[in-house]
C-alpha positions in Angstrom: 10.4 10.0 5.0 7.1 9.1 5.9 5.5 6.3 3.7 2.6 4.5 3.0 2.6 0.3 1.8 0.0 -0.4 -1.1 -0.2 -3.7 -2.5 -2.6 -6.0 -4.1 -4.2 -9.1 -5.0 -7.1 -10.2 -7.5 -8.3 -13.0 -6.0 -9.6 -13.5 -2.2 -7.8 -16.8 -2.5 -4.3 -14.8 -2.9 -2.8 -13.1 0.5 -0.3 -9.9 0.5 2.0 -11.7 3.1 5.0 -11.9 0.9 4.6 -8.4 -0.9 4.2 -6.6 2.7 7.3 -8.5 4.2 9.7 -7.5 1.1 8.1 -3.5 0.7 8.5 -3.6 5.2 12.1 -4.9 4.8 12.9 -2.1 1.9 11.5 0.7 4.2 13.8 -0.5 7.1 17.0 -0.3 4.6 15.7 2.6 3.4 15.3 4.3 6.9 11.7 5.1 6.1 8.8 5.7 8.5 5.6 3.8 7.7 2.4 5.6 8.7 0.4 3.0 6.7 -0.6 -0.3 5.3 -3.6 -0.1 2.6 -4.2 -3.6 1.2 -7.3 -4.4 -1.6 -7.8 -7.9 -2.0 -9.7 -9.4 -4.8 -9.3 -6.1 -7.0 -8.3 -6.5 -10.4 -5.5 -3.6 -11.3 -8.0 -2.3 -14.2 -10.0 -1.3 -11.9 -9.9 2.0 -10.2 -12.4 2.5 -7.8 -10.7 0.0 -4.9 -11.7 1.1 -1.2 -8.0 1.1 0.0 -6.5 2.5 -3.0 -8.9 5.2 -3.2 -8.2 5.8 1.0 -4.1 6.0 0.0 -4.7 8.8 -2.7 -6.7 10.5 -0.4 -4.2 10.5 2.5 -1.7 11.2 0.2 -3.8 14.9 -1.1 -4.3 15.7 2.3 -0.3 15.7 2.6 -0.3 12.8 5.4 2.6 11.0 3.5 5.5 11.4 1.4 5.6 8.9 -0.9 3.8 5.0 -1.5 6.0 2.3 -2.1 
């Protein structure tokens, strides 16, 4: 299955390390392909209008992925 990674932070002081390394290691149990990483840092989750969230759901209409994790 091909997937895409989204995660997160809301601060610039915060990283994504940890959340990438634990969604990466459930893909490769999984035996999922990654075709993506979309990260927004320093994005509350209230707020909707964050540049790599918004590039995911659009890659995601266009059918270039199966699922996010």
């Amino acid at each position: 299955m091909k997937v895409a990674l989204y995660a997160r932070v809301s601060t610039l002081d915060q990283n994504v390390d940890t959340q990438l390394t634990v969604l990466r290691d459930y893909c490769a149990r999984m035996g999922y392909q990654i075709i993506g990483e979309y990260v927004d840092s320093g994005f509350s989750g209230k707020d909707d209008k964050r540049p790599e969230f918004e590039h995911l759901l659009a890659d995601l209409r266009q059918g270039r992925l199966q699922a996010v994790v």
